[in-house]
C-alpha positions as CSV (number, residue, x, y, z in Angstrom):
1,X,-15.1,-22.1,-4.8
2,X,-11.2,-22.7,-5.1
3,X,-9.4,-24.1,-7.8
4,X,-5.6,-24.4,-8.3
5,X,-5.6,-21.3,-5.5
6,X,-7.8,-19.1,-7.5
7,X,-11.2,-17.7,-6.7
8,X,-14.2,-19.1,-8.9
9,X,-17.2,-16.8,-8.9
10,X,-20.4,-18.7,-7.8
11,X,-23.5,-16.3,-8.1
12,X,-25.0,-18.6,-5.6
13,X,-23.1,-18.7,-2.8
14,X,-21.9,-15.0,-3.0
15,X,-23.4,-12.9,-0.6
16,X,-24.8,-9.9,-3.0
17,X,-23.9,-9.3,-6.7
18,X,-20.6,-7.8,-6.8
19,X,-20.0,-4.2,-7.6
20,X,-16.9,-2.0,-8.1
21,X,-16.6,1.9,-8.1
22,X,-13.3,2.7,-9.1
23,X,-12.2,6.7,-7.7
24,X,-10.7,8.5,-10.5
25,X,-7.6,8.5,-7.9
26,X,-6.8,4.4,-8.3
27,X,-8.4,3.9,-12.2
28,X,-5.3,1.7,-13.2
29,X,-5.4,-0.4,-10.3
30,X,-8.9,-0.7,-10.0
31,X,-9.1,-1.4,-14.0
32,X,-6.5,-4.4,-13.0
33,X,-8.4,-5.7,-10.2
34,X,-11.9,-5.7,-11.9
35,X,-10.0,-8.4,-15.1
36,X,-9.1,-10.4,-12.6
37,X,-12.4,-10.2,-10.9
38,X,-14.3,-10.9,-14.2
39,X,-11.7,-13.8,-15.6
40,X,-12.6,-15.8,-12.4
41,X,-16.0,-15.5,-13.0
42,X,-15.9,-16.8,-15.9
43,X,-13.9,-20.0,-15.4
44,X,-16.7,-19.8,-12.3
45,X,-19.5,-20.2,-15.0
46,X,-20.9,-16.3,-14.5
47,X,-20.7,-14.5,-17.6
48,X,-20.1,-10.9,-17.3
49,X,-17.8,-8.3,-18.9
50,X,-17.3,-6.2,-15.6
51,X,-18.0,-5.2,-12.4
52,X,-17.1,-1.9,-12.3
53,X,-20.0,0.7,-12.0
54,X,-19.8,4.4,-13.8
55,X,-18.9,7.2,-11.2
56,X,-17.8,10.3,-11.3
57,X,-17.3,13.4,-8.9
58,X,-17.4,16.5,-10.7
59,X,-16.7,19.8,-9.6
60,X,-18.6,23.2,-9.7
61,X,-16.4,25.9,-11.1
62,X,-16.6,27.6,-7.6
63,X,-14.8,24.2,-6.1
64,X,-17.9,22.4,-4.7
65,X,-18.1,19.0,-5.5
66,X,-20.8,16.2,-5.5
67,X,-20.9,12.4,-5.9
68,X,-22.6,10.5,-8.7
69,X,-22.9,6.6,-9.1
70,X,-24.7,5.8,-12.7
71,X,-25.5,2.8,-12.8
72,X,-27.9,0.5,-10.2
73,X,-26.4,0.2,-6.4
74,X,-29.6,-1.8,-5.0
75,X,-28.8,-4.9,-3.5
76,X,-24.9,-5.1,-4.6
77,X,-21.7,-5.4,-2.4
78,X,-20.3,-2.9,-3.2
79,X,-16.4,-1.9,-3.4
80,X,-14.9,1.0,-3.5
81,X,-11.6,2.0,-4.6
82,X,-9.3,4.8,-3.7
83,X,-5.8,6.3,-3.3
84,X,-6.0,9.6,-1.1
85,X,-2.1,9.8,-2.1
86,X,-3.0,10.1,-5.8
87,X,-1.2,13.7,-6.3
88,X,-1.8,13.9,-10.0
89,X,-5.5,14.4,-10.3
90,X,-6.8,18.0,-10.7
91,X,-10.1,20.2,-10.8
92,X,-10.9,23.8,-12.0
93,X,-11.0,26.0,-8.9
94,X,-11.6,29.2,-10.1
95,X,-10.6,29.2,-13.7
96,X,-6.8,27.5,-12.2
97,X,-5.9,24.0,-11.8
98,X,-5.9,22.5,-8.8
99,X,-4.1,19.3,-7.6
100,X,-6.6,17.1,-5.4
101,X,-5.1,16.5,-1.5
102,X,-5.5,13.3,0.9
103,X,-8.5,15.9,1.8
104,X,-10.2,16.4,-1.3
105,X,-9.8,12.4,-2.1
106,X,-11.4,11.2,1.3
107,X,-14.2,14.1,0.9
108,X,-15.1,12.6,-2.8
109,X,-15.2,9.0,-1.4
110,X,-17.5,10.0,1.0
111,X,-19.6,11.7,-1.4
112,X,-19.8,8.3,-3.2
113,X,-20.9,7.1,-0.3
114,X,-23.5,9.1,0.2
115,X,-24.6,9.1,-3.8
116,X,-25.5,4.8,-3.1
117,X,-27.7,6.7,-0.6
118,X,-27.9,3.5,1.4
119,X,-29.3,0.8,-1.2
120,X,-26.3,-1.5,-1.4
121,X,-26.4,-4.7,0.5
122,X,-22.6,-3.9,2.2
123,X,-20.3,-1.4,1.7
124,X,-16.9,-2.1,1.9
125,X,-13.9,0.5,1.1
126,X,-10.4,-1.2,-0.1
127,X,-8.4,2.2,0.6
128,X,-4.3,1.1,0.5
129,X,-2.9,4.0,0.9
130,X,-4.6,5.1,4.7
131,X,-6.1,8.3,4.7
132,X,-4.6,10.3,7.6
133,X,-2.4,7.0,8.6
134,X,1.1,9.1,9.2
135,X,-0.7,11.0,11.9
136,X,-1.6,7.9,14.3
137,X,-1.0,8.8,17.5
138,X,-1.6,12.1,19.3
139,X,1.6,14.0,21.1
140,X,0.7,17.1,23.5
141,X,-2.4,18.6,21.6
142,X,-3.1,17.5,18.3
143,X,-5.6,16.2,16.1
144,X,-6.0,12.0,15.3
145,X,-6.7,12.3,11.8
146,X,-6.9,9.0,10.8
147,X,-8.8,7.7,13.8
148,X,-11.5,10.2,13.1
149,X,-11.8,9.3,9.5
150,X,-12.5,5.7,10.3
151,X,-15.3,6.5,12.5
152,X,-17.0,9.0,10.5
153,X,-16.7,5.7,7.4
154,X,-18.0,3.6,10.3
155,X,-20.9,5.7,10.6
156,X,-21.6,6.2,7.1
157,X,-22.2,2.4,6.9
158,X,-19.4,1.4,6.0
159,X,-18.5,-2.3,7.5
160,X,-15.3,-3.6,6.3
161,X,-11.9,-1.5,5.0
162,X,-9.0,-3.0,3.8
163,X,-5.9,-1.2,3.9
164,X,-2.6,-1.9,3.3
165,X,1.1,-1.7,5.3
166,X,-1.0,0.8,7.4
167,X,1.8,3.3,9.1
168,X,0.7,2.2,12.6
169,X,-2.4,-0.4,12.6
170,X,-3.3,-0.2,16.1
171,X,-5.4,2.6,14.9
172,X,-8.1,0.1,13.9
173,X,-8.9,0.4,17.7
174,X,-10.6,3.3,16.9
175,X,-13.4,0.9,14.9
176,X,-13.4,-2.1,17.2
177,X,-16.9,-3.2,15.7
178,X,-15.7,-2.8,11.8
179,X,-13.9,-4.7,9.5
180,X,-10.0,-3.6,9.7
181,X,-7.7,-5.7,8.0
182,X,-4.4,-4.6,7.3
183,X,-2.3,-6.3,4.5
184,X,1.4,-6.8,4.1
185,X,2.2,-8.0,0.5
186,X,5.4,-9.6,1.9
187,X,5.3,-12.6,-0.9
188,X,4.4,-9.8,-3.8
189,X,8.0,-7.8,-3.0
190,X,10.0,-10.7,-2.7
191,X,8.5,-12.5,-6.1
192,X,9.8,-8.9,-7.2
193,X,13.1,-9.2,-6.0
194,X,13.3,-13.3,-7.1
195,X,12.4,-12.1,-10.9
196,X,14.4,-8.6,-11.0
197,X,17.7,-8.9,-9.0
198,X,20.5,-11.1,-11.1
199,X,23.0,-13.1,-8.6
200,X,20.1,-12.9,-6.1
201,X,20.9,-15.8,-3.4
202,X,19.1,-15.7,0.0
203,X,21.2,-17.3,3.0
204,X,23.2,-16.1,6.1
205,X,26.4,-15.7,4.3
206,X,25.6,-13.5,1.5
207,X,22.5,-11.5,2.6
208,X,21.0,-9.5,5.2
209,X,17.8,-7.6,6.7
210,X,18.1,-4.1,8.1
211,X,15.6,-2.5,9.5
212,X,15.5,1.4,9.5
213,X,14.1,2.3,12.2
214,X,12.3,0.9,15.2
215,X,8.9,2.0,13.6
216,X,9.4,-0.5,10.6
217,X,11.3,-3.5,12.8
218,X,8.0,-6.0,13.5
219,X,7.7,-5.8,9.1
220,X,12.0,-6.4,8.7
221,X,11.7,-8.7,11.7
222,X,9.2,-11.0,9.6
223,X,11.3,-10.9,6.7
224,X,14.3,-12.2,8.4
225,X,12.6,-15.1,10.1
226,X,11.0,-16.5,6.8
227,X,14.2,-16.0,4.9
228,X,16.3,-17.7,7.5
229,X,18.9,-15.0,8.0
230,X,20.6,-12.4,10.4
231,X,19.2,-8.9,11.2
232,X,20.0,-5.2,12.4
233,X,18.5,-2.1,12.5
234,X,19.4,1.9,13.3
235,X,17.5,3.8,15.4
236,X,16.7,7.8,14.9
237,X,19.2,10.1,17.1
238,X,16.8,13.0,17.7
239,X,17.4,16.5,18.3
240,X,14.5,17.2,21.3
241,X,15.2,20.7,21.9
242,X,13.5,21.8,18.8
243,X,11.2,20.8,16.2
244,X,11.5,21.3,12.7
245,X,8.5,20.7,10.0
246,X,6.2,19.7,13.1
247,X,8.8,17.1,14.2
248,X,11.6,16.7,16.0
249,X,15.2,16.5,13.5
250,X,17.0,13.8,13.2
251,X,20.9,14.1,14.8
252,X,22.3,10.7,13.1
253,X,21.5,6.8,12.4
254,X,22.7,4.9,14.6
255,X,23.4,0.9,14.1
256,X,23.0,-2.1,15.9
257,X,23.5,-5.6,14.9
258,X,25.6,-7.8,13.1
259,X,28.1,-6.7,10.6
260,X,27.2,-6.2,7.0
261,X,30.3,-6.6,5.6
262,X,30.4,-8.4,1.8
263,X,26.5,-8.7,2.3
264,X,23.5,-8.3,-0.3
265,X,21.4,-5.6,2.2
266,X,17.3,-5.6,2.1
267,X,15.8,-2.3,3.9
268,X,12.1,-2.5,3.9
269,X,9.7,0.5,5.3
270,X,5.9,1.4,4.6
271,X,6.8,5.0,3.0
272,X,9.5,6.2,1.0
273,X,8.3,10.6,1.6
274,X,11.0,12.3,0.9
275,X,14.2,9.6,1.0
276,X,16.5,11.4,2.9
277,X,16.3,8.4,5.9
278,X,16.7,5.6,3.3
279,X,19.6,7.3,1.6
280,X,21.5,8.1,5.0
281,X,21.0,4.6,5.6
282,X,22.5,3.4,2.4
283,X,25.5,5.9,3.3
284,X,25.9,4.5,6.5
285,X,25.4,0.7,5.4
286,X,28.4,1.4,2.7
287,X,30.6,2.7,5.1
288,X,30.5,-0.9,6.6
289,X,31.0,-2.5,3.5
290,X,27.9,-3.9,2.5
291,X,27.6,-5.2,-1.0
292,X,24.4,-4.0,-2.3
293,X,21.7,-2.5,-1.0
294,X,17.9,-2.6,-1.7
295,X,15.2,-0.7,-0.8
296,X,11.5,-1.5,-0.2
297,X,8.7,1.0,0.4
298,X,5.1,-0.2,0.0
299,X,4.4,3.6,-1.2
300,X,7.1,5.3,-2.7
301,X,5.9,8.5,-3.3
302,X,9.5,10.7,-3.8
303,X,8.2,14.4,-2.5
304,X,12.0,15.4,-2.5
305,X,12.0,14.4,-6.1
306,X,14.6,12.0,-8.0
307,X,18.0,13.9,-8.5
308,X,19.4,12.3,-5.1
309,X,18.5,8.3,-6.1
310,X,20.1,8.9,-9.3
311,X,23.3,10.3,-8.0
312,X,23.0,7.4,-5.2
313,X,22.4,4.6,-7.9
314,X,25.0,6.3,-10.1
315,X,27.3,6.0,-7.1
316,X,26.8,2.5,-6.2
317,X,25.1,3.3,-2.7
318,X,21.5,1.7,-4.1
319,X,21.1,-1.0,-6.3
320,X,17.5,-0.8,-6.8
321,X,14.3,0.3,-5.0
322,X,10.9,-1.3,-5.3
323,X,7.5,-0.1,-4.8
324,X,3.8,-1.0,-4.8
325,X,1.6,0.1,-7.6
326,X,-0.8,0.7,-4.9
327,X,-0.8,4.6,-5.0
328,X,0.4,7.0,-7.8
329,X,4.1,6.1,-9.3
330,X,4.8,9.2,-11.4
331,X,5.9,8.2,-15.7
332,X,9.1,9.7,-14.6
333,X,9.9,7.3,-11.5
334,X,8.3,4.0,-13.9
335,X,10.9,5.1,-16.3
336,X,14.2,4.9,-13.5
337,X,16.5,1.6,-14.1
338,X,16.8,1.4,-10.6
339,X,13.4,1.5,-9.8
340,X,10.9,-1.8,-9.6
341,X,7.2,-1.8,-9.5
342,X,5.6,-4.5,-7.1
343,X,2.4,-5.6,-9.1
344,X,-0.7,-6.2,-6.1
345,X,-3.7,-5.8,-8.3
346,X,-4.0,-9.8,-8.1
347,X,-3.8,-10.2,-4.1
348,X,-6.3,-7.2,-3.7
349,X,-8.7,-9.1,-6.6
350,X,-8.3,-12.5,-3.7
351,X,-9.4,-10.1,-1.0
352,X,-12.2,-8.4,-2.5
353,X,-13.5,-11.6,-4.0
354,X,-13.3,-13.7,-0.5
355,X,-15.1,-11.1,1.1
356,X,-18.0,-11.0,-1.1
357,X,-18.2,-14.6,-0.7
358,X,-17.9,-14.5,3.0
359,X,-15.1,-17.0,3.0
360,X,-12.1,-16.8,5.8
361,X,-9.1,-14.2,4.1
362,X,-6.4,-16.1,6.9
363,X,-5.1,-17.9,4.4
364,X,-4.7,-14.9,1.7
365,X,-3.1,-12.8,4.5
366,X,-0.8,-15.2,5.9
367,X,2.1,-15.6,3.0
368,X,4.4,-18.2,4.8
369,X,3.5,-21.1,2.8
370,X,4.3,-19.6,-0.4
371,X,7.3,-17.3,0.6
372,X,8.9,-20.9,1.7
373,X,7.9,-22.4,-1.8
374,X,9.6,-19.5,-3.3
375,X,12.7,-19.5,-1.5
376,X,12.8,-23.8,-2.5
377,X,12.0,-22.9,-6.2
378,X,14.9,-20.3,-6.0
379,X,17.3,-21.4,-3.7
């Protein structure tokens, strides 16, 4: 089914005719997956022009919403596609425009999933950007968000979920007997950095991981072992004595590890919210001299806006920052200098397409083999 590393489509040894509903929340990524999906099947011998089936969720004027699939489900494996942090999306509420939540995303997937009304063969949901993922863990009373969600999927029918850079994925011990996988397009962001970053040399004397926090240092620590070189990280300083915007504040960064002095610095995190941590970082890291500093964030999503990464890249404290196009990148972020756009469409295509052939996806998650022919093609 494999040819020069690429998926062939075989109608015969797949385990249900593929189908794809794309959410209006993740139509440019889904639109990407689905030509990759349907140029494999062709060099596979299966002629088709797409997989994607015609959905919509449309909206009463009063805000009530309903699910509608328009084409066949019966029988198919069917994928669907959404991005709860897709901001940009609106309905009429009232006679007003209103800008569609993580809530109001995960409530239309589910009405999808109830429109297929339980004719598909398998359901499986490829959701990158985890609905309720932030809120993984509960501290005195609060709710678990995320670990609800996927048991209320689970119970819908759903049997397999790929997500991806999940904030904390322990929480797929909510769903023990479903499908979790959690993907970390580790070989995707450094291809990026390879094909973006002039003078880019990878080795102990010129460059350096740094990992942010202690939340993010399994993801740094991985990077540093398969590039060969040195790593640090700051920790949070907390203020405990009060909370502000449900958390407690953060007092300072503080550092441990090697010095970065003279040294090309890599910071890489699952979310870039608001920037403030990544830019006190790069404040700090200059203070010690570092050279230049990168940032990675598998969803940079900028709530606090723009204004401070332009000053900071104006400044010299970032040299660039790159980002998934796995959830919504605003035309005004796409059209920053100092901002790279890490293209996945092709490595969720691999996933969807070994699934519905019921093949083994430990060699599509595990990237060491090609990071390390990277790093000899560059280096």
């Amino acid at each position: 089914m494999s040819t020069n590393n690429e998926i062939l489509f075989d109608h015969q040894t797949n385990v249900a005719p593929l189908g794809l509903v794309v959410m209006n929340s993740a139509t440019d990524l889904g639109n990407k997956i689905n030509d990759y999906l349907v140029k494999w099947a062709h060099k596979g011998g299966f002629a088709t022009d797409s997989f994607l089936l015609e959905s919509e969720c449309p909206r009463f004027s009063s805000g009530d919403g309903k699910g509608l699939i328009k084409s066949t489900v019966r029988g198919k494996d069917l994928f669907i596609i959404t991005d709860p942090g897709n901001h940009s999306v609106t309905y009429d509420y009232f006679g007003s425009k209103n800008r569609m939540s993580p809530d109001d995303h995960y409530q239309d997937l589910k009405r999808i999933i109830q429109a297929a009304g339980g004719k598909a063969y398998r359901i499986n949901v490829i959701m990158p950007n985890l609905y309720g993922g932030r809120q993984h863990r509960r501290n005195y009373r609060e709710s678990l968000d995320c670990a609800v969600a996927l048991q209320e999927l689970q119970a819908m029918g759903v049997e397999n979920l790929v997500t991806f850079d999940a904030h904390d994925p322990r929480v797929a011990n909510a769903v023990p007997l479903m499908g979790f996988d959690n993907v970390i397009p580790s070989y995707q962001v450094l291809k990026a950095m390879f094909d973006t970053i002039d003078d880019f040399h990878v080795n102990k004397d010129t460059f350096m991981v740094v990992s942010p926090d202690e939340g993010a240092l399994g993801r740094n620590m991985f990077y540093a072992s398969e590039l060969g070189v040195d790593m640090g990280m700051f920790y949070k300083r907390r203020d405990y004595s009060r909370i502000v915007g449900g958390r407690n504040p953060i007092v300072a960064h503080e550092y441990l590890g090697n010095s970065v002095e003279g040294k090309d610095v890599f910071i890489a995190d699952d979310i870039i919210s608001s920037g403030e941590s990544v830019l006190d970082i790069a404040y700090e890291l200059k203070k010690r001299n570092a050279k230049r500093i990168f940032a990675y964030a598998t969803y940079s999503i900028f709530t606090g806006g723009l204004d401070r990464f332009d000053k900071a890249y104006e400044d010299g404290f970032i040299s660039g920052v790159f980002g998934t196009n796995l959830t919504y990148r605003s035309p005004e972020l796409l059209q920053r200098t100092w901002f790279h756009e890490v293209d996945v469409s092709k490595y969720v295509a691999y996933f969807i397409a070994s699934i519905n052939h019921d093949v083994s996806i430990s060699t599509v998650i595990d990237p060491h083999e090609k990071v390390q022919q990277l790093l000899e093609k560059h280096n």
